[in-house]
N, C-alpha and C positions, 0 to 999 in steps of 0.2 A: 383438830389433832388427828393426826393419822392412825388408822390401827394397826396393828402388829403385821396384819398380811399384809394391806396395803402397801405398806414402806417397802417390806420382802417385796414386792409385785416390782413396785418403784425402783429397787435397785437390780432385779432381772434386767428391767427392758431399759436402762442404761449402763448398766454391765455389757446388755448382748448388741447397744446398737456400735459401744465402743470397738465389739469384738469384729463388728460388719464393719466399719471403718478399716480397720487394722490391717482388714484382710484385702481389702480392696483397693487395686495394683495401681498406684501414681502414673499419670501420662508419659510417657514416656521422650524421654529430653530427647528434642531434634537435634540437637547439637553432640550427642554423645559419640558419633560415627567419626569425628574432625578431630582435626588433628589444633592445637593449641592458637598456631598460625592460622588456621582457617576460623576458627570461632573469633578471633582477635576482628577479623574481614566481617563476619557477621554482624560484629556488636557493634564493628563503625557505622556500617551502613544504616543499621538499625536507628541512627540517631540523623538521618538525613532523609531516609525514604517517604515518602509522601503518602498514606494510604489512600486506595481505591474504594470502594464500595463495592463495585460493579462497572459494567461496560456499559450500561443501559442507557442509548442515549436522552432517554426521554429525563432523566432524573436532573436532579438540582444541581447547576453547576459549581458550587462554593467550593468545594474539594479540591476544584479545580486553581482555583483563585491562587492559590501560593505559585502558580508556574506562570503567573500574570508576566513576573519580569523578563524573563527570556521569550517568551510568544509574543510580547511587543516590542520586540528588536526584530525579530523575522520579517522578510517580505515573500518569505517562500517557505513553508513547514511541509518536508517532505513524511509523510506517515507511514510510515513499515508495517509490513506484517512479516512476522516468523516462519508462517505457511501459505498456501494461499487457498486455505480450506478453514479457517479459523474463528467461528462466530465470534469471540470475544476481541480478536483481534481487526475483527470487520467492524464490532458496534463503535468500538470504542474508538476508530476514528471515526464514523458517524458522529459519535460523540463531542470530540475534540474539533469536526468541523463546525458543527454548530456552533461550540463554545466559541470558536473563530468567528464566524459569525456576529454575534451578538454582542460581542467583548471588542475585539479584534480587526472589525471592518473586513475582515475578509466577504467577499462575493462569490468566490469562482472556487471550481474544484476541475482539479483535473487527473484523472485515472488510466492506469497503462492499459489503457486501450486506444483504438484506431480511432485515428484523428475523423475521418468522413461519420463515421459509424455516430461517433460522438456530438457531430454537429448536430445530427436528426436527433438524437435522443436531446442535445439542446433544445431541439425547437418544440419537442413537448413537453418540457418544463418551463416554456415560456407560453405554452398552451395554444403552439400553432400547430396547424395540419401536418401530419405526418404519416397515418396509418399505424400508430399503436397508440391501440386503445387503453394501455393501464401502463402502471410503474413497470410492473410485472413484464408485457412486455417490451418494454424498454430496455429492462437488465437481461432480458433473453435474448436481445436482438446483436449486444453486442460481441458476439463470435466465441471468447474466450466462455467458459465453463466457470469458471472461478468467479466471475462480478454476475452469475445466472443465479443469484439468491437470495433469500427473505432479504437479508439485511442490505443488498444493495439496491434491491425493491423500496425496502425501508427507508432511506435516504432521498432517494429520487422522489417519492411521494411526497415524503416531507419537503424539498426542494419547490417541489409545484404547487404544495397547498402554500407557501411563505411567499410566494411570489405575487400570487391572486392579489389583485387589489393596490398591487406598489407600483410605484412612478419606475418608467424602466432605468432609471440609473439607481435606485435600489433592489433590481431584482438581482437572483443568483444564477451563473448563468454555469455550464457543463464542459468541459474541453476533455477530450484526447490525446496525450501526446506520443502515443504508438505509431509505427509504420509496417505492421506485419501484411496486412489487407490491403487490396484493392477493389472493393467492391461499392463503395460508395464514391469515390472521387469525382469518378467522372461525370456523375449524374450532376455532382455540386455544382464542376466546370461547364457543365452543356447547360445549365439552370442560368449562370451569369451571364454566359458566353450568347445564348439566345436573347439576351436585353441587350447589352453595348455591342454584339458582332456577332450575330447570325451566321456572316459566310463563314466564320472560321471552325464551327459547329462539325462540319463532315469529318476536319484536320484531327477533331478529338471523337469520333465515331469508329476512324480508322484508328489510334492507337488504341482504342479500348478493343477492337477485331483482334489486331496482333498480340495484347497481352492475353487472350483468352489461347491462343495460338500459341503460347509461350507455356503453358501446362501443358502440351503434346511432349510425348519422347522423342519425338523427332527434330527436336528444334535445333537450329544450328547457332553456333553462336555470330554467324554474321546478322541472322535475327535480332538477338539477346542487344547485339549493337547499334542496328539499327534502329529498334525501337527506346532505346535510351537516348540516341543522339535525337531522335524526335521530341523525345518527353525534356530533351533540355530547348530546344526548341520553341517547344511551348512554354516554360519560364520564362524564357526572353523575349516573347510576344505578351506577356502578361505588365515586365518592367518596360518595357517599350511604349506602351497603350499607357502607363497608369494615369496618367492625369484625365485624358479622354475618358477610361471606363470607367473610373471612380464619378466622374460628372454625372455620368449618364446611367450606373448602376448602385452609388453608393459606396464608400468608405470598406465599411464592415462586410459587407457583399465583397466585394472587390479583393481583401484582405483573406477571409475565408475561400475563395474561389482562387486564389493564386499560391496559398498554402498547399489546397489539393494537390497542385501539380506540383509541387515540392514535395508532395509528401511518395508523392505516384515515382518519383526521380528514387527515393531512397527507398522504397519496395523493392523496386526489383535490383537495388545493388545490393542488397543484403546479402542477397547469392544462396546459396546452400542451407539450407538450416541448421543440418549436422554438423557444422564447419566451424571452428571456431571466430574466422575472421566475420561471421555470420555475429555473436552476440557482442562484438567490437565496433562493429557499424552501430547495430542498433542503439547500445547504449550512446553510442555518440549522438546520433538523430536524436534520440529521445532528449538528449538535454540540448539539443539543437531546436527541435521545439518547444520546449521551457520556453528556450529564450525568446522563439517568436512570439507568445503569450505576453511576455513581457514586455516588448518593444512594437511590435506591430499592431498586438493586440489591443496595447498599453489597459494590459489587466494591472491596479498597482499592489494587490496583495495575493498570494495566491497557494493552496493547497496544494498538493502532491497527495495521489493514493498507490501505490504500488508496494511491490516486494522489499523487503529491509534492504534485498542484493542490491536492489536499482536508486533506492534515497540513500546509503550510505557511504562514506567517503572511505571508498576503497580504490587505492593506486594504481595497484596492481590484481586487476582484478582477472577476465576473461585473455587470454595470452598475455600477461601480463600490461593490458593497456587497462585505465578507468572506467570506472563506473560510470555512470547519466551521473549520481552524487557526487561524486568525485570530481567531474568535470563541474557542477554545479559550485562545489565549494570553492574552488578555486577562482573562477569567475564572479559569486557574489559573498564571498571570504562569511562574514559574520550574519549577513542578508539570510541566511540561508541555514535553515534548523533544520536537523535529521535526527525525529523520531524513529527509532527502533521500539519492534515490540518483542518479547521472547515467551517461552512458557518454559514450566520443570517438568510436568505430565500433561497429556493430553490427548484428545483425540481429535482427528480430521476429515477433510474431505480430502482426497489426493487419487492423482491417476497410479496404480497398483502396479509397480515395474517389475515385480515377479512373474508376471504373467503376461505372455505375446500378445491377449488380448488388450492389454492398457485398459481394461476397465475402470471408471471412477470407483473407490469404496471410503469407507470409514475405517479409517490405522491410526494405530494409538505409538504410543512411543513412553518410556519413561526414563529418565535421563540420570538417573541412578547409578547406572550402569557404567558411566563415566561420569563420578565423579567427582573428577578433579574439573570439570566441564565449569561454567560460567551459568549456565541454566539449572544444574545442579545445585551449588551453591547461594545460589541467588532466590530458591524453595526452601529457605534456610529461614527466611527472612522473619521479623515477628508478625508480619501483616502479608495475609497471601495474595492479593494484589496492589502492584504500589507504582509509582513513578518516582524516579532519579534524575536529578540531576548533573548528568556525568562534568560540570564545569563548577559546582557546588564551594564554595570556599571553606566551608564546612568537614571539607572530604575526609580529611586526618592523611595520614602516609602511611600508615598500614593498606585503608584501601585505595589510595590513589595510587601503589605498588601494585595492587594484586588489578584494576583497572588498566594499567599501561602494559602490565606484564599479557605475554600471550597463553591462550588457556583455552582448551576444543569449546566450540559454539554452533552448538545446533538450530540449525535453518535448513526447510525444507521447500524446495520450489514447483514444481508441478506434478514430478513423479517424488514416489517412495517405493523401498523395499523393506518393511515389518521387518522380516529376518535380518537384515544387513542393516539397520539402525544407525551403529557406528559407523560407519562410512559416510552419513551426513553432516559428520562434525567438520569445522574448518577450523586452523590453528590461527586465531586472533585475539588482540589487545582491542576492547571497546571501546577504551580513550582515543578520540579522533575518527572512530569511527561512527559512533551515535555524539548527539547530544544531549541529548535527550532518553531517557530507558523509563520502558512499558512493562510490567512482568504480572502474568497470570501463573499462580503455581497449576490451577489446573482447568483444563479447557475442554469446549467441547466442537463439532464440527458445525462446520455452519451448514445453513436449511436450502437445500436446492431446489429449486422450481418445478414445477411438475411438467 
């Protein structure tokens, strides 16, 4: 039995823990800010989205397992990122390649970068001579700043310890399907070209003179033409010979060494950089090499790593001509999955356009700010990382409306400007453009090389 103070004591300190409850301020509704319409879009989603854990791709892939049905219709799962500074959006296709991998039959991955560049970094993930000694430099060697970091370090690593020990039509092999460089090509073409035709060896010594020639201010453009009508030249001394070289050099040799001078053809027609018919070629070449991976390569299942801009099916994209996706969709219709990734807050790595210098930094962004945005909304969500199914039969028509409808969407590509934020919004409907949707509410920059 209690005594008299005891009980007193007993109902102080649940009197006063009622009164610290009482006082203490409820979480505050994410949804309070929205308008009736837009919480209606949340609550659908909410019953379709897929929780993430993390990007890690070393974790247990079961999370993943509900996206089985759509990644085994693919022969091509193109993988976006929102920035191209993004650790989360870097691991998590680490991620999602492996899970291709293991699940999926995929072998090959291939990343907007330069096709030569990419051969080499092939051949030491297949653990032949090359002269780089680590992952590390592997992912530094290939030009761009953006694939120079842990996680694409992390990838490649993993790529060469999986290989060790498998029969080579189980190992996983590396492509490129860029054409911004030419610093590798020719070395590929004078590497073949010295096994089946030594004398034709000087023919490609002299255009590699003249394209060095070709970064002078002085050049004329009867130069500019004559060294193209060489370098088609040389294509046609490649389809000419094939039966002979392939005998005498090999298939895959033969194939990668005649790609080179395909590739050396659509460098230098890019033309300008600043120009817009400059990312209109490109993107064409680059799903022009898709296809050769496909058909030449006869790779039969195959990754994509690039920017959301270049895996997704946008029409009217750069002068109003298509995407590398764009043109992909339409040539492999349903073959062909384009993951998008997006965030609501985060921060990055990105070259700093406020300043003449273009130095790399870490800019953060918070999409708050607009929004009526798509990445706004989508930080709504009950789980802060999730995957979507934008083809879901599940969808409902609340959000299969506010999906098709067009709505600002933030992506950011090489540069940024902190201050000007808004300005990287584009006015887009997501249906048709992903099929696939990645979402980090909040991100962090990914880890650059020393």
């Amino acid at each position: 039995m209690l005594m008299p103070y005891q009980a007193l004591r007993l109902l102080f300190l649940l009197g006063f823990s009622l009164f610290v409850a009482s006082c203490k301020k409820a979480d505050p509704d994410p949804l309070a800010d929205l308008s009736s319409e837009k919480i209606a879009v949340v609550q659908a989603f909410n019953k379709v989205i897929l929780p993430i854990q993390d990007a890690d791709p070393t974790r247990d892939f079961t999370e993943l397992a509900p996206l089985d049905t759509v990644l085994a219709k693919a022969q091509v799962v193109g993988m976006g990122e929102g920035t191209h500074g993004t650790r989360e959006f870097f691991r998590m296709k680490d991620r999602l390649f492996r899970y291709l991998v293991q699940k999926h039959g995929h072998q090959t991955i291939a990343f907007e970068a330069n096709f030569g560049r990419a051969v080499i970094v092939n051949r030491f993930i297949h653990g032949q001579s090359t002269g780089l000694a680590s992952a590390a430099a592997a992912a530094k060697s290939m030009y761009f700043w953006t694939w120079s970091t842990d996680e694409v370090r992390e990838l490649l690593q993993w790529m060469k310890d999986y290989n060790v020990g498998k029969s080579a039509d189980k190992q996983l092999s590396f492509y490129g399907f860029d054409c911004q460089y030419a610093d590798d090509e020719f070395p590929l073409i004078t590497e073949f070209l010295t096994k089946v035709d030594p004398a034709s060896v000087p023919r490609v010594d002299s255009l590699a003179t003249q394209l060095a020639l070709l970064g002078q201010a002085s050049v004329t453009d009867q130069l500019r033409q004559q060294y193209a009508k060489q370098l088609t030249t040389l294509s046609n001394l490649f389809i000419s010979n094939e039966s002979q070289w392939v005998a005498l050099g090999g298939r895959q040799e033969y194939e990668i060494a005649r790609q080179a001078a395909r590739v050396l053809f659509q460098q230098q027609d890019l033309g300008d950089a600043s120009s817009c018919n400059y990312s209109v070629k490109r993107d064409r070449y680059m799903a022009e090499n898709v296809q050769w991976m496909l058909t030449r390569a006869n790779i039969g299942k195959l990754s994509l790593w690039a920017h959301n801009y270049h895996i997704a099916n946008i029409p009217y994209a750069s002068c109003n001509f298509p995407s590398m996706g764009a043109i992909l969709k339409e040539q492999l219709t349903n073959k062909y999955l384009m993951v998008g990734q997006l965030l609501t807050n985060g921060s990055f790595t990105v070259v700093d356009a406020s300043q003449s210098s273009r130095n790399l930094k870490t800019l953060s962004v918070r999409t708050e700010g607009v929004n009526n945005s798509f990445n706004y909304l989508l930080g709504k969500g009950q789980y802060a990382n999730f995957a979507m199914n934008l083809h879901d039969a599940q969808l409902g028509s609340s959000l299969t409306d506010w999906l098709s409808a067009k709505h600002p969407l933030f992506e950011v590509g090489a540069l940024f400007d902190e201050s000007r934020s808004e300005q990287y919004y584009s006015i887009t409907a997501l249906t048709g453009r992903y099929d696939l949707l990645i979402h980090f509410r909040n991100t962090t920059p990914t880890l650059l090389l020393p």
